[in-house]
C-alpha positions in Angstrom: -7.3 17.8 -23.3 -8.5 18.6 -20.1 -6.9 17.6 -17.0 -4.1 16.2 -18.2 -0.9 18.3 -18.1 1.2 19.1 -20.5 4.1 18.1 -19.3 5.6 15.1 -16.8 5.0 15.5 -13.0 7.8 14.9 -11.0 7.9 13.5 -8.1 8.6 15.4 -4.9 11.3 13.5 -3.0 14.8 14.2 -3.4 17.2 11.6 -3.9 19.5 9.7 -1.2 22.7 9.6 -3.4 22.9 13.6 -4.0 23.0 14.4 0.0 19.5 15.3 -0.5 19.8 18.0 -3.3 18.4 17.1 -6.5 15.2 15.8 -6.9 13.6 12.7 -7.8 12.9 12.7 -11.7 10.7 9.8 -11.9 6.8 10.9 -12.6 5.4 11.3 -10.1 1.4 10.2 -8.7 -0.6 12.2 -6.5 -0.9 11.0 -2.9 -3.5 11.9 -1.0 -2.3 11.4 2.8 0.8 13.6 1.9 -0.2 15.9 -1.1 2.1 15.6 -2.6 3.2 14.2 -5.9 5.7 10.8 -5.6 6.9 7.9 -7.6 6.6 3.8 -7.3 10.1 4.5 -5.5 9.2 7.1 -2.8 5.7 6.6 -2.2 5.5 3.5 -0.3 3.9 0.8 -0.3 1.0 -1.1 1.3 1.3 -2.9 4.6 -2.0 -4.9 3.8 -4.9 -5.0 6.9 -3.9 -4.4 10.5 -7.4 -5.4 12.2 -8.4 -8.9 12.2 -12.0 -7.7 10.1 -9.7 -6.0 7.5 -7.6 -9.7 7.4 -10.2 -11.4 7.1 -11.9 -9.3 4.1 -8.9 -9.8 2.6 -8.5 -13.0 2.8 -12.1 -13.6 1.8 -11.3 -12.6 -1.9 -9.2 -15.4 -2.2 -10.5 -18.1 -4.2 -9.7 -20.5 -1.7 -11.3 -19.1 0.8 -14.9 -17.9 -0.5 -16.7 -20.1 0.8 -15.2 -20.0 4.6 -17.4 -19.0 7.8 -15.2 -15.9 9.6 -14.9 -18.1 12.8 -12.9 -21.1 10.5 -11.1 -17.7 8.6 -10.1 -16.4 12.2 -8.7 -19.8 13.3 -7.0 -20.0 10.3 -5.1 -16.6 10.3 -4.3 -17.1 13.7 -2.6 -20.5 13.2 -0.4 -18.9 10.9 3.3 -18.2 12.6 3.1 -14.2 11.7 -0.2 -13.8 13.4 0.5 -11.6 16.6 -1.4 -11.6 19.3 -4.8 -12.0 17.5 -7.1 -12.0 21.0 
């Protein structure tokens, strides 16, 4: 078929518990920031939205929370304890 290879990518990392000399044999995803291929394990994962727009588009997928104006979504996120300094 095409585009698919014919045999397992590997991921590019090498593994912590060989002193960094064999490589990771998980199968490995293409990452576009690095390009390069890694697995679940090595290619790190989301953070989730910095900005307070990118918070509240998140939070505005939530079921809870469709309905909601921004200024009541803003007052909410920044009541919560892990909020920093939201100005």
């Amino acid at each position: 078929m095409p585009g698919r290879p014919l045999h397992k990518i590997q991921c590019e990392s090498f593994t912590r518990g060989s002193k960094f000399t064999k490589q990771c044999k998980c199968k490995g995803y293409y990452q576009k920031t690095s390009k390069k291929y890694r697995c679940k394990f090595h290619g790190g994962a989301s953070t989730g939205p910095k900005s307070i727009e990118g918070r509240i588009k998140a939070i505005r997928n939530l079921e809870k929370f469709k309905n909601k104006s921004d200024t009541e979504l803003y007052e909410w996120i920044k009541s919560k304890k892990y909020a920093k300094d939201l100005s």
